[in-house]
N, C-alpha and C positions, 0 to 999 in steps of 0.2 A: 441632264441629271439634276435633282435637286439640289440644293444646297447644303440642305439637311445633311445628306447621303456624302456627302462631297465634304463636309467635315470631321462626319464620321472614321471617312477612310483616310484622312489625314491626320486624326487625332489615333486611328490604330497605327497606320506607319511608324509617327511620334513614338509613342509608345514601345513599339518594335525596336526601333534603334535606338532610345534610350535602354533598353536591355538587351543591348544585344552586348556580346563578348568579343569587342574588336580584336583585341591584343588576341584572343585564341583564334580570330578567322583570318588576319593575318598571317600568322604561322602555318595555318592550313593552307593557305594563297599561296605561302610561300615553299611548302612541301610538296602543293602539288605542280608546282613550274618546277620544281627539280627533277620530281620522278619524270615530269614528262621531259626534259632535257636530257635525261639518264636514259630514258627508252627510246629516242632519238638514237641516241649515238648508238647502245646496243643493235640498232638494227642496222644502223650502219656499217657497224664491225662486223653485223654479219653478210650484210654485200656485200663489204671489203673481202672478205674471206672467199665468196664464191668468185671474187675476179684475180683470187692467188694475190692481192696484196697482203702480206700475213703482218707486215710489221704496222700497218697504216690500222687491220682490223685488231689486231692485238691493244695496240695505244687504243684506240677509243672504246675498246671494253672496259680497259682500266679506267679510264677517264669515268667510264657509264657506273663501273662500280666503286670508284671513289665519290660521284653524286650522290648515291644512294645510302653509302656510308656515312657521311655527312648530314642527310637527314635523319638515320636513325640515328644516330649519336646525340644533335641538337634541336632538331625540333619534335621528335619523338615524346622525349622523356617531360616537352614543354607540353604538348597536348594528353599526355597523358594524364599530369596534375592536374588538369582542370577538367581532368574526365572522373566520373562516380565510379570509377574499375572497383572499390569495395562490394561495391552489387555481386561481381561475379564471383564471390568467393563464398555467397551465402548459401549454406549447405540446407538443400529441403530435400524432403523426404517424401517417397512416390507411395502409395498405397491404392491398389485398385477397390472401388466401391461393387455394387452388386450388379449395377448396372455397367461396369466396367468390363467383370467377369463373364457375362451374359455377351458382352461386343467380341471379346477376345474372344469365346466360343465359335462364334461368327465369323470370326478369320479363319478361324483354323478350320471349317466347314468349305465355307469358298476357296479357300487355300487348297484344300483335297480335291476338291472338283473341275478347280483350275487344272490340277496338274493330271488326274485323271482323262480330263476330255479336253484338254490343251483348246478349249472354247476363249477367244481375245477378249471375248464382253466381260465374263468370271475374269480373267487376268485384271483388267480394268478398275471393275468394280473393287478386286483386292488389295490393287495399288492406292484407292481411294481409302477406301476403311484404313490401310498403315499411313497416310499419310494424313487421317484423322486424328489416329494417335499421336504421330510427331507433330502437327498443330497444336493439338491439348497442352502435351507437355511445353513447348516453345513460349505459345502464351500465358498458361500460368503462372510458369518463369518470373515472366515480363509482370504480370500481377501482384506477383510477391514481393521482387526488387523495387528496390528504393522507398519502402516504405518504411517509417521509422515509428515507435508507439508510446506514449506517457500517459501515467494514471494519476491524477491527481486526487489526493485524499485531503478530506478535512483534518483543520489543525487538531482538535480533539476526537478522540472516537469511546464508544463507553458499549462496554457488552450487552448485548441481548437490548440494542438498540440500531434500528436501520438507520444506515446511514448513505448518503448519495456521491458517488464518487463522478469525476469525472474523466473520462477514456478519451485518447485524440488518438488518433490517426493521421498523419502526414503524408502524403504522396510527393517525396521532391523528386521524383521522373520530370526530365525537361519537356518532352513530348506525348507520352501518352499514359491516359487514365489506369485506375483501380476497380476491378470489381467483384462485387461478391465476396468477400473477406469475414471470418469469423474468425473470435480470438478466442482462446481458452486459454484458462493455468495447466501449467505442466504438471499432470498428473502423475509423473514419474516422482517429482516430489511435492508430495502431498501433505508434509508437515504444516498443518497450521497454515495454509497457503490463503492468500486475500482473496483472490476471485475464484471463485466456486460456480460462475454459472457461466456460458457463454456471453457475446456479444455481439453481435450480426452490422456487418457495413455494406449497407448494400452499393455504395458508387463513391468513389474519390478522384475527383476530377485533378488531372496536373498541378504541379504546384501550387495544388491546396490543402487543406487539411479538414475532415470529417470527426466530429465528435459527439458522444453518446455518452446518459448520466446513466450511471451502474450502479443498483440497489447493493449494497453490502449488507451484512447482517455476519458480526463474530461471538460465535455463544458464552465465551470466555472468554477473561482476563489474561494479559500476558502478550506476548512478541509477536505478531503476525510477519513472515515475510515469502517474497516472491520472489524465488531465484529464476525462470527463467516464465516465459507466454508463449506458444505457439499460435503462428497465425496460419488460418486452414482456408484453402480455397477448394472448388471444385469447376473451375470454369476452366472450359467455356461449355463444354459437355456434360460432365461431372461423368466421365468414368476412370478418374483418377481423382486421387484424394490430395491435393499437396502440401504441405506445410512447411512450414519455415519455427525455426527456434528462436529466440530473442531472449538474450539473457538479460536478466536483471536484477538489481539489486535495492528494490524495495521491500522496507519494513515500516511498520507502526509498532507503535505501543497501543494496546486496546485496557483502557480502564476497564475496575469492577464497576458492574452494576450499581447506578445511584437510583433509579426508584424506589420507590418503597417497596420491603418484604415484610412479610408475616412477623418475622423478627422486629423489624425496626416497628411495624405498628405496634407491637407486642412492649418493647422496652422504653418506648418515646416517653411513655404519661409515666414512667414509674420516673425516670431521669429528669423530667421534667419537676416532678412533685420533690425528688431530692434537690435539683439546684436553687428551687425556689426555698427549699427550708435552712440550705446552705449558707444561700446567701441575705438571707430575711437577720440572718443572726451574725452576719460581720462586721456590720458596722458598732460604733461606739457612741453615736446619738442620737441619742430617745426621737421616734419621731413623731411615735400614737397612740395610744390607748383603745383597744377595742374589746369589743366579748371573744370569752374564750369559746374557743371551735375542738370538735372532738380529736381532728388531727393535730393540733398545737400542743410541743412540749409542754411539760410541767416546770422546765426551768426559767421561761421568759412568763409566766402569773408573777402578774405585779399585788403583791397578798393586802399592802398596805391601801391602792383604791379597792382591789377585789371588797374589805371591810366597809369601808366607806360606803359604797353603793350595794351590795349583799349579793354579789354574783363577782363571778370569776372574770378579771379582767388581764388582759395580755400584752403586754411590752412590745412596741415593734420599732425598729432601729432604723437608720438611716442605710439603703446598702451601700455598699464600694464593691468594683470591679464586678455590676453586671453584665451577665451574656460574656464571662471566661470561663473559659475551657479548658481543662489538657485533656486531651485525648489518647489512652496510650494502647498499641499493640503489644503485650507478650507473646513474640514469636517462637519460645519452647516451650515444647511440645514434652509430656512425661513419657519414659520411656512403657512401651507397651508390647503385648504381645504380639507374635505376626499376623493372627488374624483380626488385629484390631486395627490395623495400619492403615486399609480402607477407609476405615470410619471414621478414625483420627484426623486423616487428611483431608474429608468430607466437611467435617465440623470446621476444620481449617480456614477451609474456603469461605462456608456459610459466614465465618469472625471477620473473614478479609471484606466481604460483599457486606456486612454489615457496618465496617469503623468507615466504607464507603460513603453508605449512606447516610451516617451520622456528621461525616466530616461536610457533605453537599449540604446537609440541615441545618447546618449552623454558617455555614458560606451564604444563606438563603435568609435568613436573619441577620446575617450582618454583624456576626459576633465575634471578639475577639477567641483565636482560638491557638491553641502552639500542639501539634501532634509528637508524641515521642516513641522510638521504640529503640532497643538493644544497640541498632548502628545506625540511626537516621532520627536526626528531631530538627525543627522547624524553629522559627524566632515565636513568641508568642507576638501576635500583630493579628489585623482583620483579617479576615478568613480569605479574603476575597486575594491577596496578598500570596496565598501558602497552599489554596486549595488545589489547584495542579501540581504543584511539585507531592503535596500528599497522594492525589491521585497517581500519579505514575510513577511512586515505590511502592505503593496496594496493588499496581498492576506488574510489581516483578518481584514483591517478598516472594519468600520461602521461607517454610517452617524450621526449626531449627529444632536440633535433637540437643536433649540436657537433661542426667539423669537430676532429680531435683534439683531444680536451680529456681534459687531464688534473691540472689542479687541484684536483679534486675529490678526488684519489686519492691527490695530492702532502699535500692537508692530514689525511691521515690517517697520516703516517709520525710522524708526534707521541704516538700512541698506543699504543708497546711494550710496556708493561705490562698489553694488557689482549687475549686472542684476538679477531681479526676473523674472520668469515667474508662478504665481498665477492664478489656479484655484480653482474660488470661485463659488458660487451660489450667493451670496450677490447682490445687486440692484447697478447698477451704479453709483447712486446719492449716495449712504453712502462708499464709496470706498476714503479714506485719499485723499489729492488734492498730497501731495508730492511722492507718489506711482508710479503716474503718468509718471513721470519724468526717473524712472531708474523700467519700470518694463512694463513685456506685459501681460493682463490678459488674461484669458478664462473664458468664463461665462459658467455656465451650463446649464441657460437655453438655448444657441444658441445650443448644440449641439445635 
């Protein structure tokens, strides 16, 4: 024999009895020298018995059944714990497929013919097809048990954005493989569940573990979770369907939408063109003199060069606290009619998917930013610092009912020093007059 060969099979032995589970084959060794020491003397007590010794056969039954008793009592309960007995308790569920339907028809045909014309070959043949069935189901069994499942999700997820998950599969059966396994979500509850489409395994070899990446895709914002996954086989035949339930207890949070909409291209250049006017005009040191432009106030014309040179010239200051933000959500909503409530809560959303992408746009720049709304505000600091915690109370507000309410809006006239950009649903006409001044709204119903 080669050499080659000759170490192979000594580094598989190796291998073997370093995993192998001495202390449990032990116990087994020693289990099975009892029973057969217990079925010794049982048999002996029953010669004893046919030659009239009754007291010599009596004593060694008890003897035979106090061995036995002994084992079940202690080493029973020791192989037991090192056995997977959880496997047997997993409740799957039988459903014949069409091809199933079609096989049982088939029984019950040779079944009739059998008993009809009492022919041995039809008897035969019948006992073969039921014990096709009882096959099917035995090994499917075996296919389903001891497989255990984890989905792992990225640390962010953001709506109407694919995203790649990863699905594992583990087979810890000591001895034998997985095949043919499809997982589905449990469509009995179907709230908002994470996996939506199958996944197919076709082979999982013993004590290993198969894993497949699973496209997601969540259309909305808000809680995604999965209480339980069904894994379906149909082997080894498939005219039974079998599945197994696995309950579980995954959730995500799925952020709003941060790409661009319609909206955010829509309001960027006007927001833009307000914080540049904003903050062109807060500082307190002259920094340039230029021509006047047709969008530049009338209150930074500096009149005394304007004369001097015969054209309009314009004052520009040093800024302080470029690229600040507050960003604020007004979560009440004015009270409306019933058939407005759709459209109310529509617009809602559009505000939420939009302080989204405004809060990513400014995370993207690098700017300091502080978000506020009714029960949740931010430190103002870099964006980059605040942007998740912002994202994922956009992906769980809810609108808030308040018949005019406007307190929310009245305690933001305290912060002149710093541009807002405020989307509200509130009416024009109840909106602070000093607001005006250092801040760009969004209204929701324009959008």
């Amino acid at each position: 024999m080669p050499s080659g060969s000759t170490s192979a099979i000594a580094t598989f032995f190796q291998r073997w009895w370093q995993s192998l589970d001495r202390p449990g084959w032990r116990s087994f060794a020693i289990a099975m020298v009892a029973l057969t020491v217990a079925l010794v003397l049982a048999l002996y007590s029953a010669a004893a018995a046919e030659l009239g010794r009754v007291w010599l056969a009596g004593g060694t039954a008890l003897a035979a059944l106090a061995v036995a008793g002994w084992v079940a009592i202690t080493i029973v309960p020791v192989l037991a714990r090192r056995t997977p007995l959880r496997w047997l308790a997993y409740q799957i569920n039988y459903k014949f497929t069409r091809e199933g339907i079609v096989y049982i028809i088939g029984v019950f045909v040779i079944a009739l013919a059998a008993l009809n014309t009492g022919n041995n070959l039809l008897f035969m043949i019948l006992a073969s097809m039921l014990a096709g069935i009882l096959i099917s189901g035995v090994l499917s069994r075996a296919v389903l048990t001891g497989v255990e499942l984890e989905l792992e999700l990225p640390e962010h997820v953001f709506a109407e954005q694919p995203v790649f998950a990863n699905m594992i599969l583990a087979n810890e059966k000591l001895s034998l493989p997985s095949f043919s396994l499809r997982v589905e979500g449990d469509v009995k509850k179907a709230h908002a569940q994470i996996l939506s489409r199958p996944v197919y395994f076709p082979h999982i070899p013993r004590q290993r573990q198969a894993e497949q990446k699973v496209e997601l895709n969540f259309p909305q914002r808000g809680v995604y979770r999965q209480d339980a996954f069904n894994i379906i086989t149909k082997f080894p035949f498939g005219f039974l369907q079998k599945t197994r339930k696995v309950d579980s207890a995954l959730e995500v949070v799925v952020y709003p939408r941060v790409t661009p909409t319609e909206e955010f291209y829509e309001v960027l250049p006007l927001i833009s063109g307000e914080m540049e006017s904003f903050q062109r005009g807060r500082g307190h040191d002259l920094y340039s003199l230029r021509d006047y432009q047709p969008t530049d106030s009338a209150r930074y014309v500096d009149w005394k060069a304007s004369a001097k040179v015969s054209s309009l010239m314009v004052r520009e200051f040093t800024r302080e606290d470029e690229r600040r933000v507050l960003l604020v959500l007004d979560p009440f909503l004015p009270g409306q009619g019933e058939g407005k409530e759709a459209a109310l809560a529509e617009k809602f959303e559009r505000a939420v998917t939009l302080a989204a992408c405004l809060a990513w746009h400014f995370y993207e720049i690098n700017a300091e930013m502080q978000f506020r709304t009714a029960e949740f505000s931010t430190p103002m600091t870099t964006a980059d610092e605040v942007i998740y915690d912002v994202l994922r109370y956009l992906a769980l507000v809810e609108a808030q009912r308040a018949e005019g309410d406007g307190e929310f809006l009245m305690k933001l006239t305290s912060e002149q020093d710093l541009f807002k950009i405020i989307l509200t649903s509130q009416p024009r006409g109840s909106i602070p007059t000093s607001l005006w001044t250092s801040s760009y709204f969004v209204f929701m119903q324009s959008l």
